[in-house]
C-alpha positions as CSV (number, residue, x, y, z in Angstrom):
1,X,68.2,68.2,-142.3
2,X,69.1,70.6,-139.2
3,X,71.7,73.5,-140.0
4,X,71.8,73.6,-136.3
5,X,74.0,71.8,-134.7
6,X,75.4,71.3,-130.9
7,X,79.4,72.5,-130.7
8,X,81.2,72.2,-127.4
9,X,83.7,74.8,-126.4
10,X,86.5,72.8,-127.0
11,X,85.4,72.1,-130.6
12,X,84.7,75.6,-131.4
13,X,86.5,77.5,-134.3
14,X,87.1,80.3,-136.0
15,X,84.7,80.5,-139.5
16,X,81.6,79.0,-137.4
17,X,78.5,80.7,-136.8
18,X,77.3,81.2,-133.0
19,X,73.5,80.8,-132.9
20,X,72.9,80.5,-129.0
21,X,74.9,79.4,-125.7
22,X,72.9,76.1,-124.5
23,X,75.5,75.2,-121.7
24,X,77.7,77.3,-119.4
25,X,78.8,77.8,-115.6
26,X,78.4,81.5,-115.2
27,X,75.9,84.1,-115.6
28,X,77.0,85.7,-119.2
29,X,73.9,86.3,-121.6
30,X,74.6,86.3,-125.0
31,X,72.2,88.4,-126.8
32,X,73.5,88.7,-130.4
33,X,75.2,85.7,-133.2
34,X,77.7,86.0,-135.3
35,X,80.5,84.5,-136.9
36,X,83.9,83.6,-134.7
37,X,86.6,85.6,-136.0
38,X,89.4,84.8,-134.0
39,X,91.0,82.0,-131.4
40,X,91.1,84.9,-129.2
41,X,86.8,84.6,-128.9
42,X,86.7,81.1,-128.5
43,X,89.0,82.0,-125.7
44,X,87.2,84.7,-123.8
45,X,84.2,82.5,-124.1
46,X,85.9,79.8,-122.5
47,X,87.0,82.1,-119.7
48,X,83.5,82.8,-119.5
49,X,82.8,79.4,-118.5
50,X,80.8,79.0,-122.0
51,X,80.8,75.2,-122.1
52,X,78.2,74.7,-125.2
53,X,77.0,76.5,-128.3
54,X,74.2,76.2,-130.9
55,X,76.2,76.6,-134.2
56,X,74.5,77.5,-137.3
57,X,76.4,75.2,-140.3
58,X,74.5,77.0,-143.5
59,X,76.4,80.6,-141.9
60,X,79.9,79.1,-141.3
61,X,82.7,79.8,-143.3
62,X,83.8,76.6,-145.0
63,X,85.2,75.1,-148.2
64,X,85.5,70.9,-148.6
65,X,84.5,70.6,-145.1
66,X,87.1,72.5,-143.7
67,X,87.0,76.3,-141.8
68,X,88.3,78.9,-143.8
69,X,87.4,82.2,-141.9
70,X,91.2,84.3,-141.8
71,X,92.5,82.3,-144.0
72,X,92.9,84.9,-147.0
73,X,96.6,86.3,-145.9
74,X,96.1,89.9,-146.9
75,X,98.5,92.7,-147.1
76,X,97.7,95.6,-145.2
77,X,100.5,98.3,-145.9
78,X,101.8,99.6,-149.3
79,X,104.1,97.3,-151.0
80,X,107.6,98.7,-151.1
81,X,110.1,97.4,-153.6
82,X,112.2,94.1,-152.7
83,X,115.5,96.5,-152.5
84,X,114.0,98.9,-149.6
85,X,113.5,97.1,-146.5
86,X,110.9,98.2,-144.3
87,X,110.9,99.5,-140.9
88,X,110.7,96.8,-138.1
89,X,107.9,98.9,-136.3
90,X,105.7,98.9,-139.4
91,X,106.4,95.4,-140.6
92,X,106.0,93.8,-137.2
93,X,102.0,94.8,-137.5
94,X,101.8,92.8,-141.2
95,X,104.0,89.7,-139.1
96,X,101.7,90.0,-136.1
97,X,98.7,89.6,-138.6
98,X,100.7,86.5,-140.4
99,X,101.1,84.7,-138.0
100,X,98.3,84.8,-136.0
101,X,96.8,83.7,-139.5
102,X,98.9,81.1,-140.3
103,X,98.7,79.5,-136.8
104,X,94.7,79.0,-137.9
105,X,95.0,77.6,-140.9
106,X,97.5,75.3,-139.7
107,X,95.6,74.3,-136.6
108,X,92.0,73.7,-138.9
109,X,94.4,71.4,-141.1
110,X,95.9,69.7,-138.5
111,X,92.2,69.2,-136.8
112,X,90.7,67.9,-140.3
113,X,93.1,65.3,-141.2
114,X,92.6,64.3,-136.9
115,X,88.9,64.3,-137.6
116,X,89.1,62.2,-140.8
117,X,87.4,65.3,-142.7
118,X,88.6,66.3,-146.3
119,X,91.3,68.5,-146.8
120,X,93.3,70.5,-149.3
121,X,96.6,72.6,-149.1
122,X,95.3,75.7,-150.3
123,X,95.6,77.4,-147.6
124,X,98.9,76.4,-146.5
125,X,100.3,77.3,-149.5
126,X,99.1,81.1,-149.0
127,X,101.7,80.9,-146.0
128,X,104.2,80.1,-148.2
129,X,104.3,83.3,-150.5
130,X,103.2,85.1,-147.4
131,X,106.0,84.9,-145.2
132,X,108.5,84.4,-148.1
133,X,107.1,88.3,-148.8
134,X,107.4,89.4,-145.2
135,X,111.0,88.1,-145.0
136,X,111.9,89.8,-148.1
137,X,110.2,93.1,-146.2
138,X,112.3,92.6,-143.0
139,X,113.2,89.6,-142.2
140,X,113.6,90.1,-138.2
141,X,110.1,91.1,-138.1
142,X,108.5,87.5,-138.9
143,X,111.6,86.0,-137.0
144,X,110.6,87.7,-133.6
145,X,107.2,86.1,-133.6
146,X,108.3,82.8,-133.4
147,X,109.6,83.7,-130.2
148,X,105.9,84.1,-129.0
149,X,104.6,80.9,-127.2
150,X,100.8,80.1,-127.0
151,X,99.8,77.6,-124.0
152,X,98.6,74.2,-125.7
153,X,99.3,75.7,-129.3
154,X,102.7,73.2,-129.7
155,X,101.4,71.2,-133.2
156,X,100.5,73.6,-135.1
157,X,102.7,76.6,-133.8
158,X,105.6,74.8,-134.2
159,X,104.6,73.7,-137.8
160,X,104.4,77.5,-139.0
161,X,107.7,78.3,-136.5
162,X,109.4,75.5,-138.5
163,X,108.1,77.1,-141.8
164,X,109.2,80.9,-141.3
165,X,113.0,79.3,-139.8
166,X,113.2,77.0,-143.1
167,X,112.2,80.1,-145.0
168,X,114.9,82.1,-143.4
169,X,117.4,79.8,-143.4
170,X,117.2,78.9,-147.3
171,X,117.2,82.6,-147.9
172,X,120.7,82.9,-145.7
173,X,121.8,79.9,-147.8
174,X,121.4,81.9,-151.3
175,X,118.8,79.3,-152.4
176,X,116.5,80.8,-155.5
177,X,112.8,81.5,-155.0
178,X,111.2,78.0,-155.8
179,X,113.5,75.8,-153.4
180,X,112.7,78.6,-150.5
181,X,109.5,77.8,-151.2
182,X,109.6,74.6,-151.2
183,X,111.5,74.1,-148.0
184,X,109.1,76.3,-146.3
185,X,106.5,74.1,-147.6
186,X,108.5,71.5,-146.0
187,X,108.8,73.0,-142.8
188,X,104.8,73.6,-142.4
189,X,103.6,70.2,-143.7
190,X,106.4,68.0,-141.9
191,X,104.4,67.0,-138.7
192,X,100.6,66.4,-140.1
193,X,101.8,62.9,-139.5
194,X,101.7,63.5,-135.8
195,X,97.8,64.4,-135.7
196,X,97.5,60.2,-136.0
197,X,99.8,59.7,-132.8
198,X,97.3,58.8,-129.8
199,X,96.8,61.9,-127.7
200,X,98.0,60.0,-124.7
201,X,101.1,59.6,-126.0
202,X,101.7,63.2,-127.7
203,X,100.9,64.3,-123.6
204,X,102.4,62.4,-122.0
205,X,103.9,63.9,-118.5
206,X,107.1,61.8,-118.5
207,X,109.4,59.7,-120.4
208,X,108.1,57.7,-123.5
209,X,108.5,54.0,-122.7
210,X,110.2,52.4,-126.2
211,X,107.0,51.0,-127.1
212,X,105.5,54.7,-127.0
213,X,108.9,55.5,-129.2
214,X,108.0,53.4,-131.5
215,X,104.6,54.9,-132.1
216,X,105.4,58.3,-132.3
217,X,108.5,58.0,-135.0
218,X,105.7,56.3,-137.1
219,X,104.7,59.9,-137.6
220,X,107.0,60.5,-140.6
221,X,105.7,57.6,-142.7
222,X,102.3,59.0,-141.8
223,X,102.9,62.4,-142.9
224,X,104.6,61.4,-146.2
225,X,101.5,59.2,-146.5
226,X,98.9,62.0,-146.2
227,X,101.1,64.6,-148.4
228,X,101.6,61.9,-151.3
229,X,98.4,62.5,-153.1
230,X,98.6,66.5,-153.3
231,X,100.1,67.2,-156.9
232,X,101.7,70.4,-155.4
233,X,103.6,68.2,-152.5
234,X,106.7,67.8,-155.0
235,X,109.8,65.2,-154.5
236,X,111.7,68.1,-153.2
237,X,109.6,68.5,-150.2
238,X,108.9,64.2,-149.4
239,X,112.1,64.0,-149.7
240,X,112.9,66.7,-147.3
241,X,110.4,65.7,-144.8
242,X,111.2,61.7,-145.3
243,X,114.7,62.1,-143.6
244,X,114.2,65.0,-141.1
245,X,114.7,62.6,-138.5
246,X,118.0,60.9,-139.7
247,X,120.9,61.9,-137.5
248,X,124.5,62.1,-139.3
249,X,126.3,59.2,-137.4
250,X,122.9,57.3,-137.9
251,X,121.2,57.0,-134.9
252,X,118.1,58.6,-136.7
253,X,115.0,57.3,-138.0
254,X,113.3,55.9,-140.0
255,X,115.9,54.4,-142.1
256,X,119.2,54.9,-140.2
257,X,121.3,57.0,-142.8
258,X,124.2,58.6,-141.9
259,X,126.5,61.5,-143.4
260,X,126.2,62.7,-147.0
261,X,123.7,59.9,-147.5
262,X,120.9,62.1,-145.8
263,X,119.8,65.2,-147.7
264,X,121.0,68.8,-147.7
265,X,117.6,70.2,-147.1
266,X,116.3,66.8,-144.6
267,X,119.7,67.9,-142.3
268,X,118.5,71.4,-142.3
269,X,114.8,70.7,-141.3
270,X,116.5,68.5,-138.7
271,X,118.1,71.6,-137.0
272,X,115.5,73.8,-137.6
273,X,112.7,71.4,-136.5
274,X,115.2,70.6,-132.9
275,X,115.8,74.3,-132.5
276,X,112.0,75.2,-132.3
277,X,111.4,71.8,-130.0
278,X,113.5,72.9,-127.5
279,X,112.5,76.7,-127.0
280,X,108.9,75.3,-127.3
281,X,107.0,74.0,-123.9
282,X,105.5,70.5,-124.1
283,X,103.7,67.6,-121.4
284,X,106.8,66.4,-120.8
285,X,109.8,69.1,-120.9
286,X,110.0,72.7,-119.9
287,X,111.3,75.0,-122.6
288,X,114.8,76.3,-122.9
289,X,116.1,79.8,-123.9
290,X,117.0,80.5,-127.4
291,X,120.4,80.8,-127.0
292,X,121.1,77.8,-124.8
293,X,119.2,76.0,-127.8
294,X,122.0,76.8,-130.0
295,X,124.3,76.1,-127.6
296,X,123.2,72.7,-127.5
297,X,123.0,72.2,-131.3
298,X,126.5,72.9,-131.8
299,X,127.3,70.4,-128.4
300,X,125.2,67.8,-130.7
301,X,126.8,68.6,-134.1
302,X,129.8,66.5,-132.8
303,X,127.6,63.6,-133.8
304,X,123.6,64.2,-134.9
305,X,124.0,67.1,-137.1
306,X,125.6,68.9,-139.6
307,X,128.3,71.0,-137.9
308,X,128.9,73.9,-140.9
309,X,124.8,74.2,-141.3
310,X,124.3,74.4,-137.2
311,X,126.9,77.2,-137.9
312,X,125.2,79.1,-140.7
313,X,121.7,78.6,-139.1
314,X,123.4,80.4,-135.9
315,X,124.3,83.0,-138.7
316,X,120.9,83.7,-139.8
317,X,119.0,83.6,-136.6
318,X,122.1,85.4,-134.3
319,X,123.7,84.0,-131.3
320,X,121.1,85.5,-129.6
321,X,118.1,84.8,-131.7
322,X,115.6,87.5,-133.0
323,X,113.0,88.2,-130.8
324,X,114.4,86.5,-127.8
325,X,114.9,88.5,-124.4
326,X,118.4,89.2,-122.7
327,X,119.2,91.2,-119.5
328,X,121.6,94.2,-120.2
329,X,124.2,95.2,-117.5
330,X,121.9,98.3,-116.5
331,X,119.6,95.7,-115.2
332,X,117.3,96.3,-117.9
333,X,115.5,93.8,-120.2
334,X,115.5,94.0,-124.0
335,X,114.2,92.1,-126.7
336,X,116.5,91.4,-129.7
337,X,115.4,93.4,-132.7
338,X,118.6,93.4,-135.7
339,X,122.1,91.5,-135.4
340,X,125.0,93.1,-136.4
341,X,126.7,91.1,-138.4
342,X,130.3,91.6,-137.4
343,X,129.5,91.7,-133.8
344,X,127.9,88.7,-132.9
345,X,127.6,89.3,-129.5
346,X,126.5,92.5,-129.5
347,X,123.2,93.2,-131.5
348,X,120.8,95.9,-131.4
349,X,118.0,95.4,-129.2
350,X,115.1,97.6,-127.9
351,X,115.2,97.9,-124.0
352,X,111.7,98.1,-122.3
353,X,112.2,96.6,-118.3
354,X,113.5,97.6,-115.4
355,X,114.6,94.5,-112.8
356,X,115.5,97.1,-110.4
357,X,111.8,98.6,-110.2
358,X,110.1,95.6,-111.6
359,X,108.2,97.8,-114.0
360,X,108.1,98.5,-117.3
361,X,110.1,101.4,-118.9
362,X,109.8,103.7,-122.0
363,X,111.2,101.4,-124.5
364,X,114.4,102.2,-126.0
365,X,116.4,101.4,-128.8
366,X,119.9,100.5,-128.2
367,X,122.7,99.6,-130.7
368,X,125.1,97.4,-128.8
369,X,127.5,97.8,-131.7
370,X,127.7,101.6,-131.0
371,X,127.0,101.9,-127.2
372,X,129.8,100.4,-125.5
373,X,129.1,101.1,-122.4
374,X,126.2,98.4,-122.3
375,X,126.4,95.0,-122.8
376,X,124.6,92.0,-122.1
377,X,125.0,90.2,-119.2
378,X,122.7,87.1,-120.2
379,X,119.9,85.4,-122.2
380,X,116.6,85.5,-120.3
381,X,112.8,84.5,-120.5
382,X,109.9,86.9,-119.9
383,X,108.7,83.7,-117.3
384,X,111.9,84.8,-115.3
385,X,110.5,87.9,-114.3
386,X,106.8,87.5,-114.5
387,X,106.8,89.5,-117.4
388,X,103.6,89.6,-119.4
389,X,105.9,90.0,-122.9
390,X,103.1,89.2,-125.3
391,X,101.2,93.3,-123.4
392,X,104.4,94.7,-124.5
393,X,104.7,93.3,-127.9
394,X,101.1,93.9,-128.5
395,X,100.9,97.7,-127.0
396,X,104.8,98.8,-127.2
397,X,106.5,97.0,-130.3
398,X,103.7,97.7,-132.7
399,X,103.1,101.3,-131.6
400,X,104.8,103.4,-134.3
């Protein structure tokens, strides 16, 4: 049998092995192979107009069928002890890494269980100690990349979003080291169900009818389905993912519970799991700002969820989140970077854009706890201003 095989663009991963270009709609001329190390290839190739490669299968990176290549999360800076936090500007670099990571092996499990391929949770579970570790580091490090947003990414971005928040917010609840792992197992695994929702529903531009409804709340049946047989799935997490989408005066699904009766940890996936929906873009909705998210949570804990954990999760994330953007009085843009925690509303953020000029500045570092004479004048978006936040993060947050 063939190890070559014919792999369109779309279908292309990281861990396969590029033997030859046999369809495209430019001019580019490939003249060596190699392995794909990164989504950000498969993207310039696309860009390209690469349309259709030869892949090579006895060269790709595999193990039960599924694509392994980055999936070893590595540490690449001296450990320090648990008791000495590390500097954002160094720990950002090992996030960064993380979670581009994680976002691939979430996205080959997701496409496995789609494709009907075996799977295992090896990987995942790498994630898991991984970001419980970065957290321990510096915690606002791992928090500030889920603010990044990747065009298309939603599934499987929001599954390791969900993960590092549940992580984060178990750890601001005093939980011990199994259950915060455990929850953050629960936050990565508790959408796989949604892989088996028809793609013309998932992208849909406009309002589900309630047939379409129907379908897609079938998705947490599914997902406690496909996690059943896995021996390291415990109760803890089933449970926790079987009632994420209960509502406390029981207009939730799939069973209807209401109050106490649903879970401590199922009512904290629920917050986490709408928090990261709404400051995520979809087919059908635009996203919202971080702190008009929480906004809203608290408006809904009058009814769907849990008032005093809305509260706490606020707590751990900040009024205005980690990693989110606001515009300071000067006119300036900054990116949240530490909360104070007797100040609320004034945390300590690192300033790198000027509105007036349109251009950006120097970046500096600005505790709003000490400098009174700035303030913030509101929450804002990088899309706002045309800002290209994911250049700055890249070549100004991660410069030490």
């Amino acid at each position: 049998m063939s190890h070559f095989q014919k792999v369109s663009i779309d279908e292309l991963q990281t861990g396969m092995f590029v033997e030859a270009v046999v369809r495209q709609t430019g001019n580019l001329k490939i003249t060596s192979q190699g392995t794909i190390k990164s989504e950000s290839v498969v993207q310039w190739l696309k860009d390209k107009g690469i349309l259709e490669v030869v892949v090579d299968t006895s060269k790709c990176i595999r193990q039960n069928n599924c694509y392994v290549a980055n999936d070893k999360i590595e540490d690449t800076e001296p450990q320090t002890a648990s008791n000495s936090p590390v500097d954002f500007k160094l720990e950002i670099k090992r996030a960064s890494s993380l979670y581009k990571n994680a976002k691939n092996i979430q996205k080959r499990l997701f496409s496995a269980i789609d494709k009907g391929l075996e799977y295992n949770l090896n990987a995942t579970q790498k994630i898991v100690s991984a970001v419980s570790d970065s957290l321990d580091r510096n915690s606002n490090a791992l928090l500030c990349m889920t603010q990044m947003r990747e065009k298309g990414s939603y599934l499987y971005e929001h599954s390791v979003n969900c993960g590092v928040l549940m992580a984060a917010f178990a750890k601001a609840m005093g939980f011990d080291a199994k259950l915060v792992q455990d929850l953050t197992f629960a936050g990565l695994l508790h959408d796989v169900g949604m892989v088996k929702i028809p793609s013309k529903i998932l992208n849909k531009d406009g309002k589900l009818s309630a047939a379409e409804q129907k379908v897609v709340r079938q998705h947490v049946k599914v997902s406690v389905a496909l996690l059943c047989p896995f021996k390291e799935v415990n109760e803890t997490v089933l449970d926790t993912i079987r009632s994420h989408h209960e509502r406390m005066d029981g207009s939730g699904y799939p069973l209807g519970l209401h109050g106490e009766k649903i879970n401590l940890y199922s009512r904290m996936l629920a917050i986490v799991d709408a928090y990261d929906a709404m400051v995520s873009e979809r087919a059908h909705k635009k996203p919202i700002l971080a702190a008009n998210a929480l906004k809203l949570l608290l408006k809904y804990s009058e009814s769907k969820y849990d008032r005093e954990l809305v509260c706490k999760f606020i707590k751990c994330v900040g009024v205005y989140p980690i990693g989110s953007l606001v515009k300071l009085k000067s006119e300036k843009i900054a990116v949240i970077t530490d909360l104070n925690s007797d100040m609320v509303f004034r945390p300590k953020v690192t300033a790198f854009y000027s509105t007036r000029s349109n251009h950006f500045l120097a970046k500096k570092y600005i505790d709003l706890g000490l400098h009174r004479s700035e303030e913030i004048s509101e929450p804002t978006s990088a899309r706002t201003y045309r800002i290209d936040y994911e250049r700055f993060f890249v070549e100004q947050l991660q410069a030490v």
